[in-house]
C-alpha positions, 0 to 999 in steps of 0.5 A: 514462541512459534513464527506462525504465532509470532506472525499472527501477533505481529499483523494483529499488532499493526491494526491494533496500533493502527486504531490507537496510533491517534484517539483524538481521529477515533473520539472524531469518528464517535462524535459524527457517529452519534449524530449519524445514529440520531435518526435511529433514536428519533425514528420510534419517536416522531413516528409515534408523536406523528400518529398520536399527537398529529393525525390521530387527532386531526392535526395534520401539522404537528404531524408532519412537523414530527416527520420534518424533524425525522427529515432534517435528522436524517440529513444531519446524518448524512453529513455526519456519515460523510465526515465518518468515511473521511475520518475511517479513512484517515485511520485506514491509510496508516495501517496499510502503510504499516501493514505494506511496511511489515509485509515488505520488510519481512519479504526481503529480510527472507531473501524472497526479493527476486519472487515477484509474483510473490511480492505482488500477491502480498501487495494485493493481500494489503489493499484487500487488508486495507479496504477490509480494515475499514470495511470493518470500523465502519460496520461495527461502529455503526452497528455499536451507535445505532443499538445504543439509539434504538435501545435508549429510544425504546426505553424512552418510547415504550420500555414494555417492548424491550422484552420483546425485542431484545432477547431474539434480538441478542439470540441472533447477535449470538447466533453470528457471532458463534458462526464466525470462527468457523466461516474464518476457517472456511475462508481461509481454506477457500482462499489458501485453496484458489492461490495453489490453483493460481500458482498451478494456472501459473506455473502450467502457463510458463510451461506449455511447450515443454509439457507438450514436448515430454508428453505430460499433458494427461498428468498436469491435466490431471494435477490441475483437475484436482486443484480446481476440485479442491477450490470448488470444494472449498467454495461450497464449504463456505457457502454452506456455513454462510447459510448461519447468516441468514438465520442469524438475520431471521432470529435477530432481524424479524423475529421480533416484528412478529413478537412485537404484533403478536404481543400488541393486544398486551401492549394496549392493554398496557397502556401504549396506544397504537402510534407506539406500537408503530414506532417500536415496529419502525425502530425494528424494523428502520433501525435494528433489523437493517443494524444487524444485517450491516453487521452480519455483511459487514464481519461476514464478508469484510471481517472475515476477510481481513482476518484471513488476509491477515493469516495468509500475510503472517504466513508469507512475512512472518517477522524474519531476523533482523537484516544484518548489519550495513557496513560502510566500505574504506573505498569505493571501487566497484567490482561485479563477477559472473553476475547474472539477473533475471527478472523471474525463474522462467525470464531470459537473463537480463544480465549474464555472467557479467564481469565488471570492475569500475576503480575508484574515482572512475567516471564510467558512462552506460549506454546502449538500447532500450531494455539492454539492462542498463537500470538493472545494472544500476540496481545491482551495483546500488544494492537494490537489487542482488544478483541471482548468481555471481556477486556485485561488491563496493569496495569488497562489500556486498552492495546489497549490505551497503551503509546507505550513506556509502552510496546514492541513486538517483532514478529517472523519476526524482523523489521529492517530498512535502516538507521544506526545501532545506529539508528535501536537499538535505535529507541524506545528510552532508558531506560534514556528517562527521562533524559541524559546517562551520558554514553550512549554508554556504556548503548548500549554496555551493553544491545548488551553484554547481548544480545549476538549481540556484534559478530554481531555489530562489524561484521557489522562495529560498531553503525554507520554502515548503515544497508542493511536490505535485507542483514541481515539473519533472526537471525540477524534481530532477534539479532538487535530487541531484543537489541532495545527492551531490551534498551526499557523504555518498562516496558512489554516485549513480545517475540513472538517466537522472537528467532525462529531463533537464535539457543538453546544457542543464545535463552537461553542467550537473554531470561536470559537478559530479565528475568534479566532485570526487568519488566514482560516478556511475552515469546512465547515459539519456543522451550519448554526449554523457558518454563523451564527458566520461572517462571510460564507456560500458555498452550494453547491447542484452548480456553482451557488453563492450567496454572503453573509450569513446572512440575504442569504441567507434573503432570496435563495436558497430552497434555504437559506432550506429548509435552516434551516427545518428548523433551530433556532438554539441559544441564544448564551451 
């Protein structure tokens, strides 16, 4: 099979999955979408009653109780409209996490990780999907409940109508639903079309002053006129076959009022009197025609969009090979050579052409200003990011091919999720994964006294409290990871400015823990008294990098020697 194939059927596979994952939200849905469509039943119904049973024999009451019924059923409806935006999106959530899962999967596993722009389209192509999705289940829903209404209430009301209203009606379903591979193609092309015009617009941008100074300015003007066409072309190609709707709309929508009024001498001859005929009218034209129009707008413009959205995502992550195997390394030195890093093609390097070895067991402090490339350091030797040249390995493997348990980061933003306190502290394993704690909580207790998080545990309720993360300050997120990360099998520890918000001795007292704790320990330094428990010390100042002691480096660098004069030491206890 093909991978654009494979691709189609992997990203239709998710919204099918996403609409089946739970059927008990979908019989939730049907159940509010028959009391959201009770209006379009009872219409016909209480307009018919309101005229013939109430004003046409001077008995104003049973006609405005008519009308009070179609009044509390409208508000029924609205109630029930409100519970069917909540239920929809309880299923839409789901698919965008699955689509976004897919899209990002195969984005990586293609090795495309470094094209961020591509990264971000794909993104904004899955809130497009995600908002279409439920654009989508919405509409036809709708659509489904309120033809079922008005058919049964026709049937009921004045079935001689049906011949009337039905056969334009269907004619006009027929007509769209015809169109529709077509504008799916015409919509594909208009938005294949304006992403090469973006991505010349962008390119061009980058690139200004060398176009200028080789003199190209006539040829990429040219090269850009032709994508502008092409992307104006595409839009009046779309616009000409959404020109179906409106047919479709006039066909089914009103076609048949007018057959309706013009068969309305045959219809009293039939024994239905004129209240029935203005019920069957209000059931077309309240109930049906608006139906239609729903549908037509809705797989028109949100259908068609999600189809081409889910193309354009099948194309650009099509399901890749699976990612090779993780391996966990017999050490835990760290060794970068030549690496270089930029974020984008046309980005100054961040780091360049560094080399950098970090022996096993070592305690090594990052420091140096603002945007020196210290978080991207940390990135680079975790493996979450890969170098655009050189290699980063952990213990002679590639960092990027790391067994997650080989290595832990914690970042300045600490993850906490909603579960129990046993759960989130343990959720990257024990340092006994090899085999049974004959005494597990006290392993727990240990590593939350080493931390300094045993306030904060018996505070928020023990192990098995469940945890509101939202309710969490930021240092206490903080508290909570660096205990998941110091019960780690994690032999690699990096801290990026993971205590940025835990105050001088809370930061003191965690890093003692991890230096303690064994294995090599990578520290991005927030406050340079970091720098002075650590055994060796890497400055960054851009892609120049100076690396020793605390007080080498008071003697040879200036920059460092001017950071720590505007920084008094602590007293050491």
């Amino acid at each position: 099979m093909k991978a654009p194939v494979r691709g189609r059927q992997a990203a239709w596979g998710v919204f099918w999955r996403a609409l089946g994952r739970e059927p008990w939200r979908l019989a939730a849905i049907g159940f509010w979408s028959v009391l959201e469509a009770a209006p379009a039943f009872l219409i016909g119904h209480a307009v018919a009653r309101a005229i013939e049973d109430g004003f046409a024999r001077a008995e104003p009451a049973t006609g405005l109780a008519w009308l009070a019924a179609l009044g509390v059923a409208w508000l029924v409806g609205a109630v029930a409209a409100r519970q069917v935006v909540l239920g929809v999106a309880a299923v839409a959530e789901p698919f965008r996490d699955d689509l976004l899962t897919h899209v990002v999967e195969g984005t990586l596993n293609r090795g495309t990780s470094r094209d961020s722009a591509a990264v971000a389209r794909a993104t904004l192509q899955v809130e497009l999907a995600r908002d279409a999705f439920a654009a989508v289940v919405t509409t036809v829903r709708g659509f489904v409940f309120t033809v079922a209404g008005v058919v049964l209430g026709l049937a009921t009301l004045a079935p001689q109508a049906l011949a009337l209203v039905l056969p334009p009606f269907a004619a006009g379903l027929g007509l769209f639903l015809a169109s529709l591979p077509a504008l799916a193609r015409r919509q594909r092309a208009f938005l294949l079309a304006d992403e090469r015009l973006a991505d010349e617009m962008t390119a061009t941008a980058g690139g200004l002053r060398d176009i200028e100074a080789c003199g190209l300015r006539e040829p990429v003007a040219e090269r850009l006129d032709r994508q502008v066409r092409a992307q104006a072309a595409a839009a009046r190609a779309l616009a000409g076959v959404t020109a179906a709707r409106t047919a479709a709309l006039a066909v089914g929508g009103w076609l048949p009022v007018v057959l309706v009024l013009a068969g309305t001498p045959g219809l009293l001859d039939g024994g239905l009197g004129p209240g029935v005929i203005a019920g069957t009218l209000a059931y077309v034209t309240q109930s049906l025609a608006p139906a239609l129009g729903g549908l037509v707008q809705g797989l028109g413009v949100s259908g068609i969009r999600l189809a081409a959205t889910l193309g354009r995502i099948a194309a650009s992550a099509p399901p890749a090979a699976p990612p090779p195997p993780r391996i966990r390394p017999s050490a835990c030195d760290v060794r970068l050579s030549a690496v270089t890093f930029a974020y984008g093609p046309h980005s100054a390097p961040v780091v360049d052409h560094l080399d950098l070895a970090i022996p096993e067991g070592d305690h090594l402090a990052v420091v140096g200003p603002s945007g020196a490339g210290k978080s991207t350091l940390a990135a680079l030797i975790s493996g979450m990011l890969r170098p655009g040249t050189g290699e980063a390995l952990v213990g002679g493997v590639p960092a990027d091919r790391l067994d997650p348990a080989a290595r832990v980061l914690i970042p300045q933003e600490a993850y906490v999720f909603r579960g129990t306190l046993m759960e989130n502290l343990t959720a990257l394993g024990t340092q006994d994964a090899q085999g049974p704690c004959p005494d597990f909580v006290a392993s727990l207790d240990e590593a939350v006294a080493a931390v300094g998080a045993r306030e904060l545990v018996d505070g928020l309720g023990g192990y098995g409290a469940r945890l509101d993360p939202a309710a969490l300050s930021a240092g206490q997120r903080q508290l909570l990871a660096l205990v998941r990360a110091y019960l780690s099998p994690a032999p690699l520890v990096i801290l990026d400015e993971a205590t940025c918000h835990l105050d001088p001795a809370a930061e003191a007292r965690a890093e003692t823990a991890f230096a303690r704790r064994g294995g090599t320990l990578v520290v991005v330094a927030h406050r340079l008294t970091s720098a002075l428990r650590a055994r060796r010390i890497l400055l960054m100042d851009g892609t120049r990098v100076t690396i020793g002691t605390h007080d080498e480096l008071i003697r040879i660098s200036p920059l460092y020697a001017d950071l720590t004069g505007h920084w008094h030491p602590e007293p050491v206890s």
